[in-house]
C-alpha positions in Angstrom: -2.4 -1.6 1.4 -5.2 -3.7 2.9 -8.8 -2.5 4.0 -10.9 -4.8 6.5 -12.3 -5.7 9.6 -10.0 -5.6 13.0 -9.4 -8.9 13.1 -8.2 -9.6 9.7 -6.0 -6.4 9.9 -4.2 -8.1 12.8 -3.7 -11.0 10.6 -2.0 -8.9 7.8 0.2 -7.5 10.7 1.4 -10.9 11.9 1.8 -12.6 8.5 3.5 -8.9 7.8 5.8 -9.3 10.7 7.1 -13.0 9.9 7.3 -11.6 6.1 9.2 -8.3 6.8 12.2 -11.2 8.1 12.3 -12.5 5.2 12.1 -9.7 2.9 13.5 -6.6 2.1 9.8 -5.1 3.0 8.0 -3.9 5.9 5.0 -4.1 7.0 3.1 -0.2 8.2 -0.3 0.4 9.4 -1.9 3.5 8.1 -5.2 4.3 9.3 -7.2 7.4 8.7 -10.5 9.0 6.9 -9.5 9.2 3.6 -10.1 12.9 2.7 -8.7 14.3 -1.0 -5.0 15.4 0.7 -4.8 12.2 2.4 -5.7 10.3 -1.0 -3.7 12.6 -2.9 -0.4 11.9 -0.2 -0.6 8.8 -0.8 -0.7 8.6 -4.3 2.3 10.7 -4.5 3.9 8.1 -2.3 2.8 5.2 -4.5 4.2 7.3 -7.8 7.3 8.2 -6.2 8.1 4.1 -5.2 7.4 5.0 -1.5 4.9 2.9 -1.2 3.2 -0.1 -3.1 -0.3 -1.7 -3.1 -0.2 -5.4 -4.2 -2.6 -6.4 -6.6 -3.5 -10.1 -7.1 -5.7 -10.0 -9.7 -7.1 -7.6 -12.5 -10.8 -8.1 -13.7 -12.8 -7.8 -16.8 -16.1 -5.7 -16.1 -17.8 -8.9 -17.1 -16.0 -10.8 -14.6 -17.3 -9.0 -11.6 -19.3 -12.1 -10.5 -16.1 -14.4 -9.7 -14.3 -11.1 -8.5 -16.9 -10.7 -6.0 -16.7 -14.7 -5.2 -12.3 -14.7 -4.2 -13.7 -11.3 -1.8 -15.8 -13.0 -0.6 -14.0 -15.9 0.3 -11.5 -14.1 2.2 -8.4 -15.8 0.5 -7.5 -12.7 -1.8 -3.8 -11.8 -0.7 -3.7 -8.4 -2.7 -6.4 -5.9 -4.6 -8.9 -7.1 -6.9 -9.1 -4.6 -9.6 -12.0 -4.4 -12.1 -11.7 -2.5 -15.4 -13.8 -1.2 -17.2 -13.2 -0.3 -21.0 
């Protein structure tokens, strides 16, 4: 799943499309205001193995400062998740 501006969306969609012929995977826009059913369809998809989000790296709380820096630099290929514990 990827969030952004138009421009970078239409990047995902091209790098998507030359991907989805090498791969087993495709490539879906799914745009929307993400209301509590909406949220909730989703995650039903994602817990069923419908759908996948890709995460590229996972975060200490601490570590918010460099997580903020690969956003930022708009190389990240997949979520940047912070925990917090």
């Amino acid at each position: 799943m990827v969030g952004g501006s138009v421009p970078k969306l239409i990047g995902v969609l091209v790098v998507g499309g030359i991907r989805t012929r090498r791969t087993n995977q495709s490539i879906r826009i799914l745009m929307g205001r993400p209301t509590a059913e909406r949220i909730a369809a989703i995650g039903q998809l994602v817990a069923q193995g419908v759908m996948s989000a890709s995460v590229e790296q996972t975060y200490a709380l601490d570590e918010t400062p460099q997580a903020l820096e690969r956003l930022g630099s708009n190389l990240a290929q997949g979520k940047l998740v912070i925990t917090v514990t």
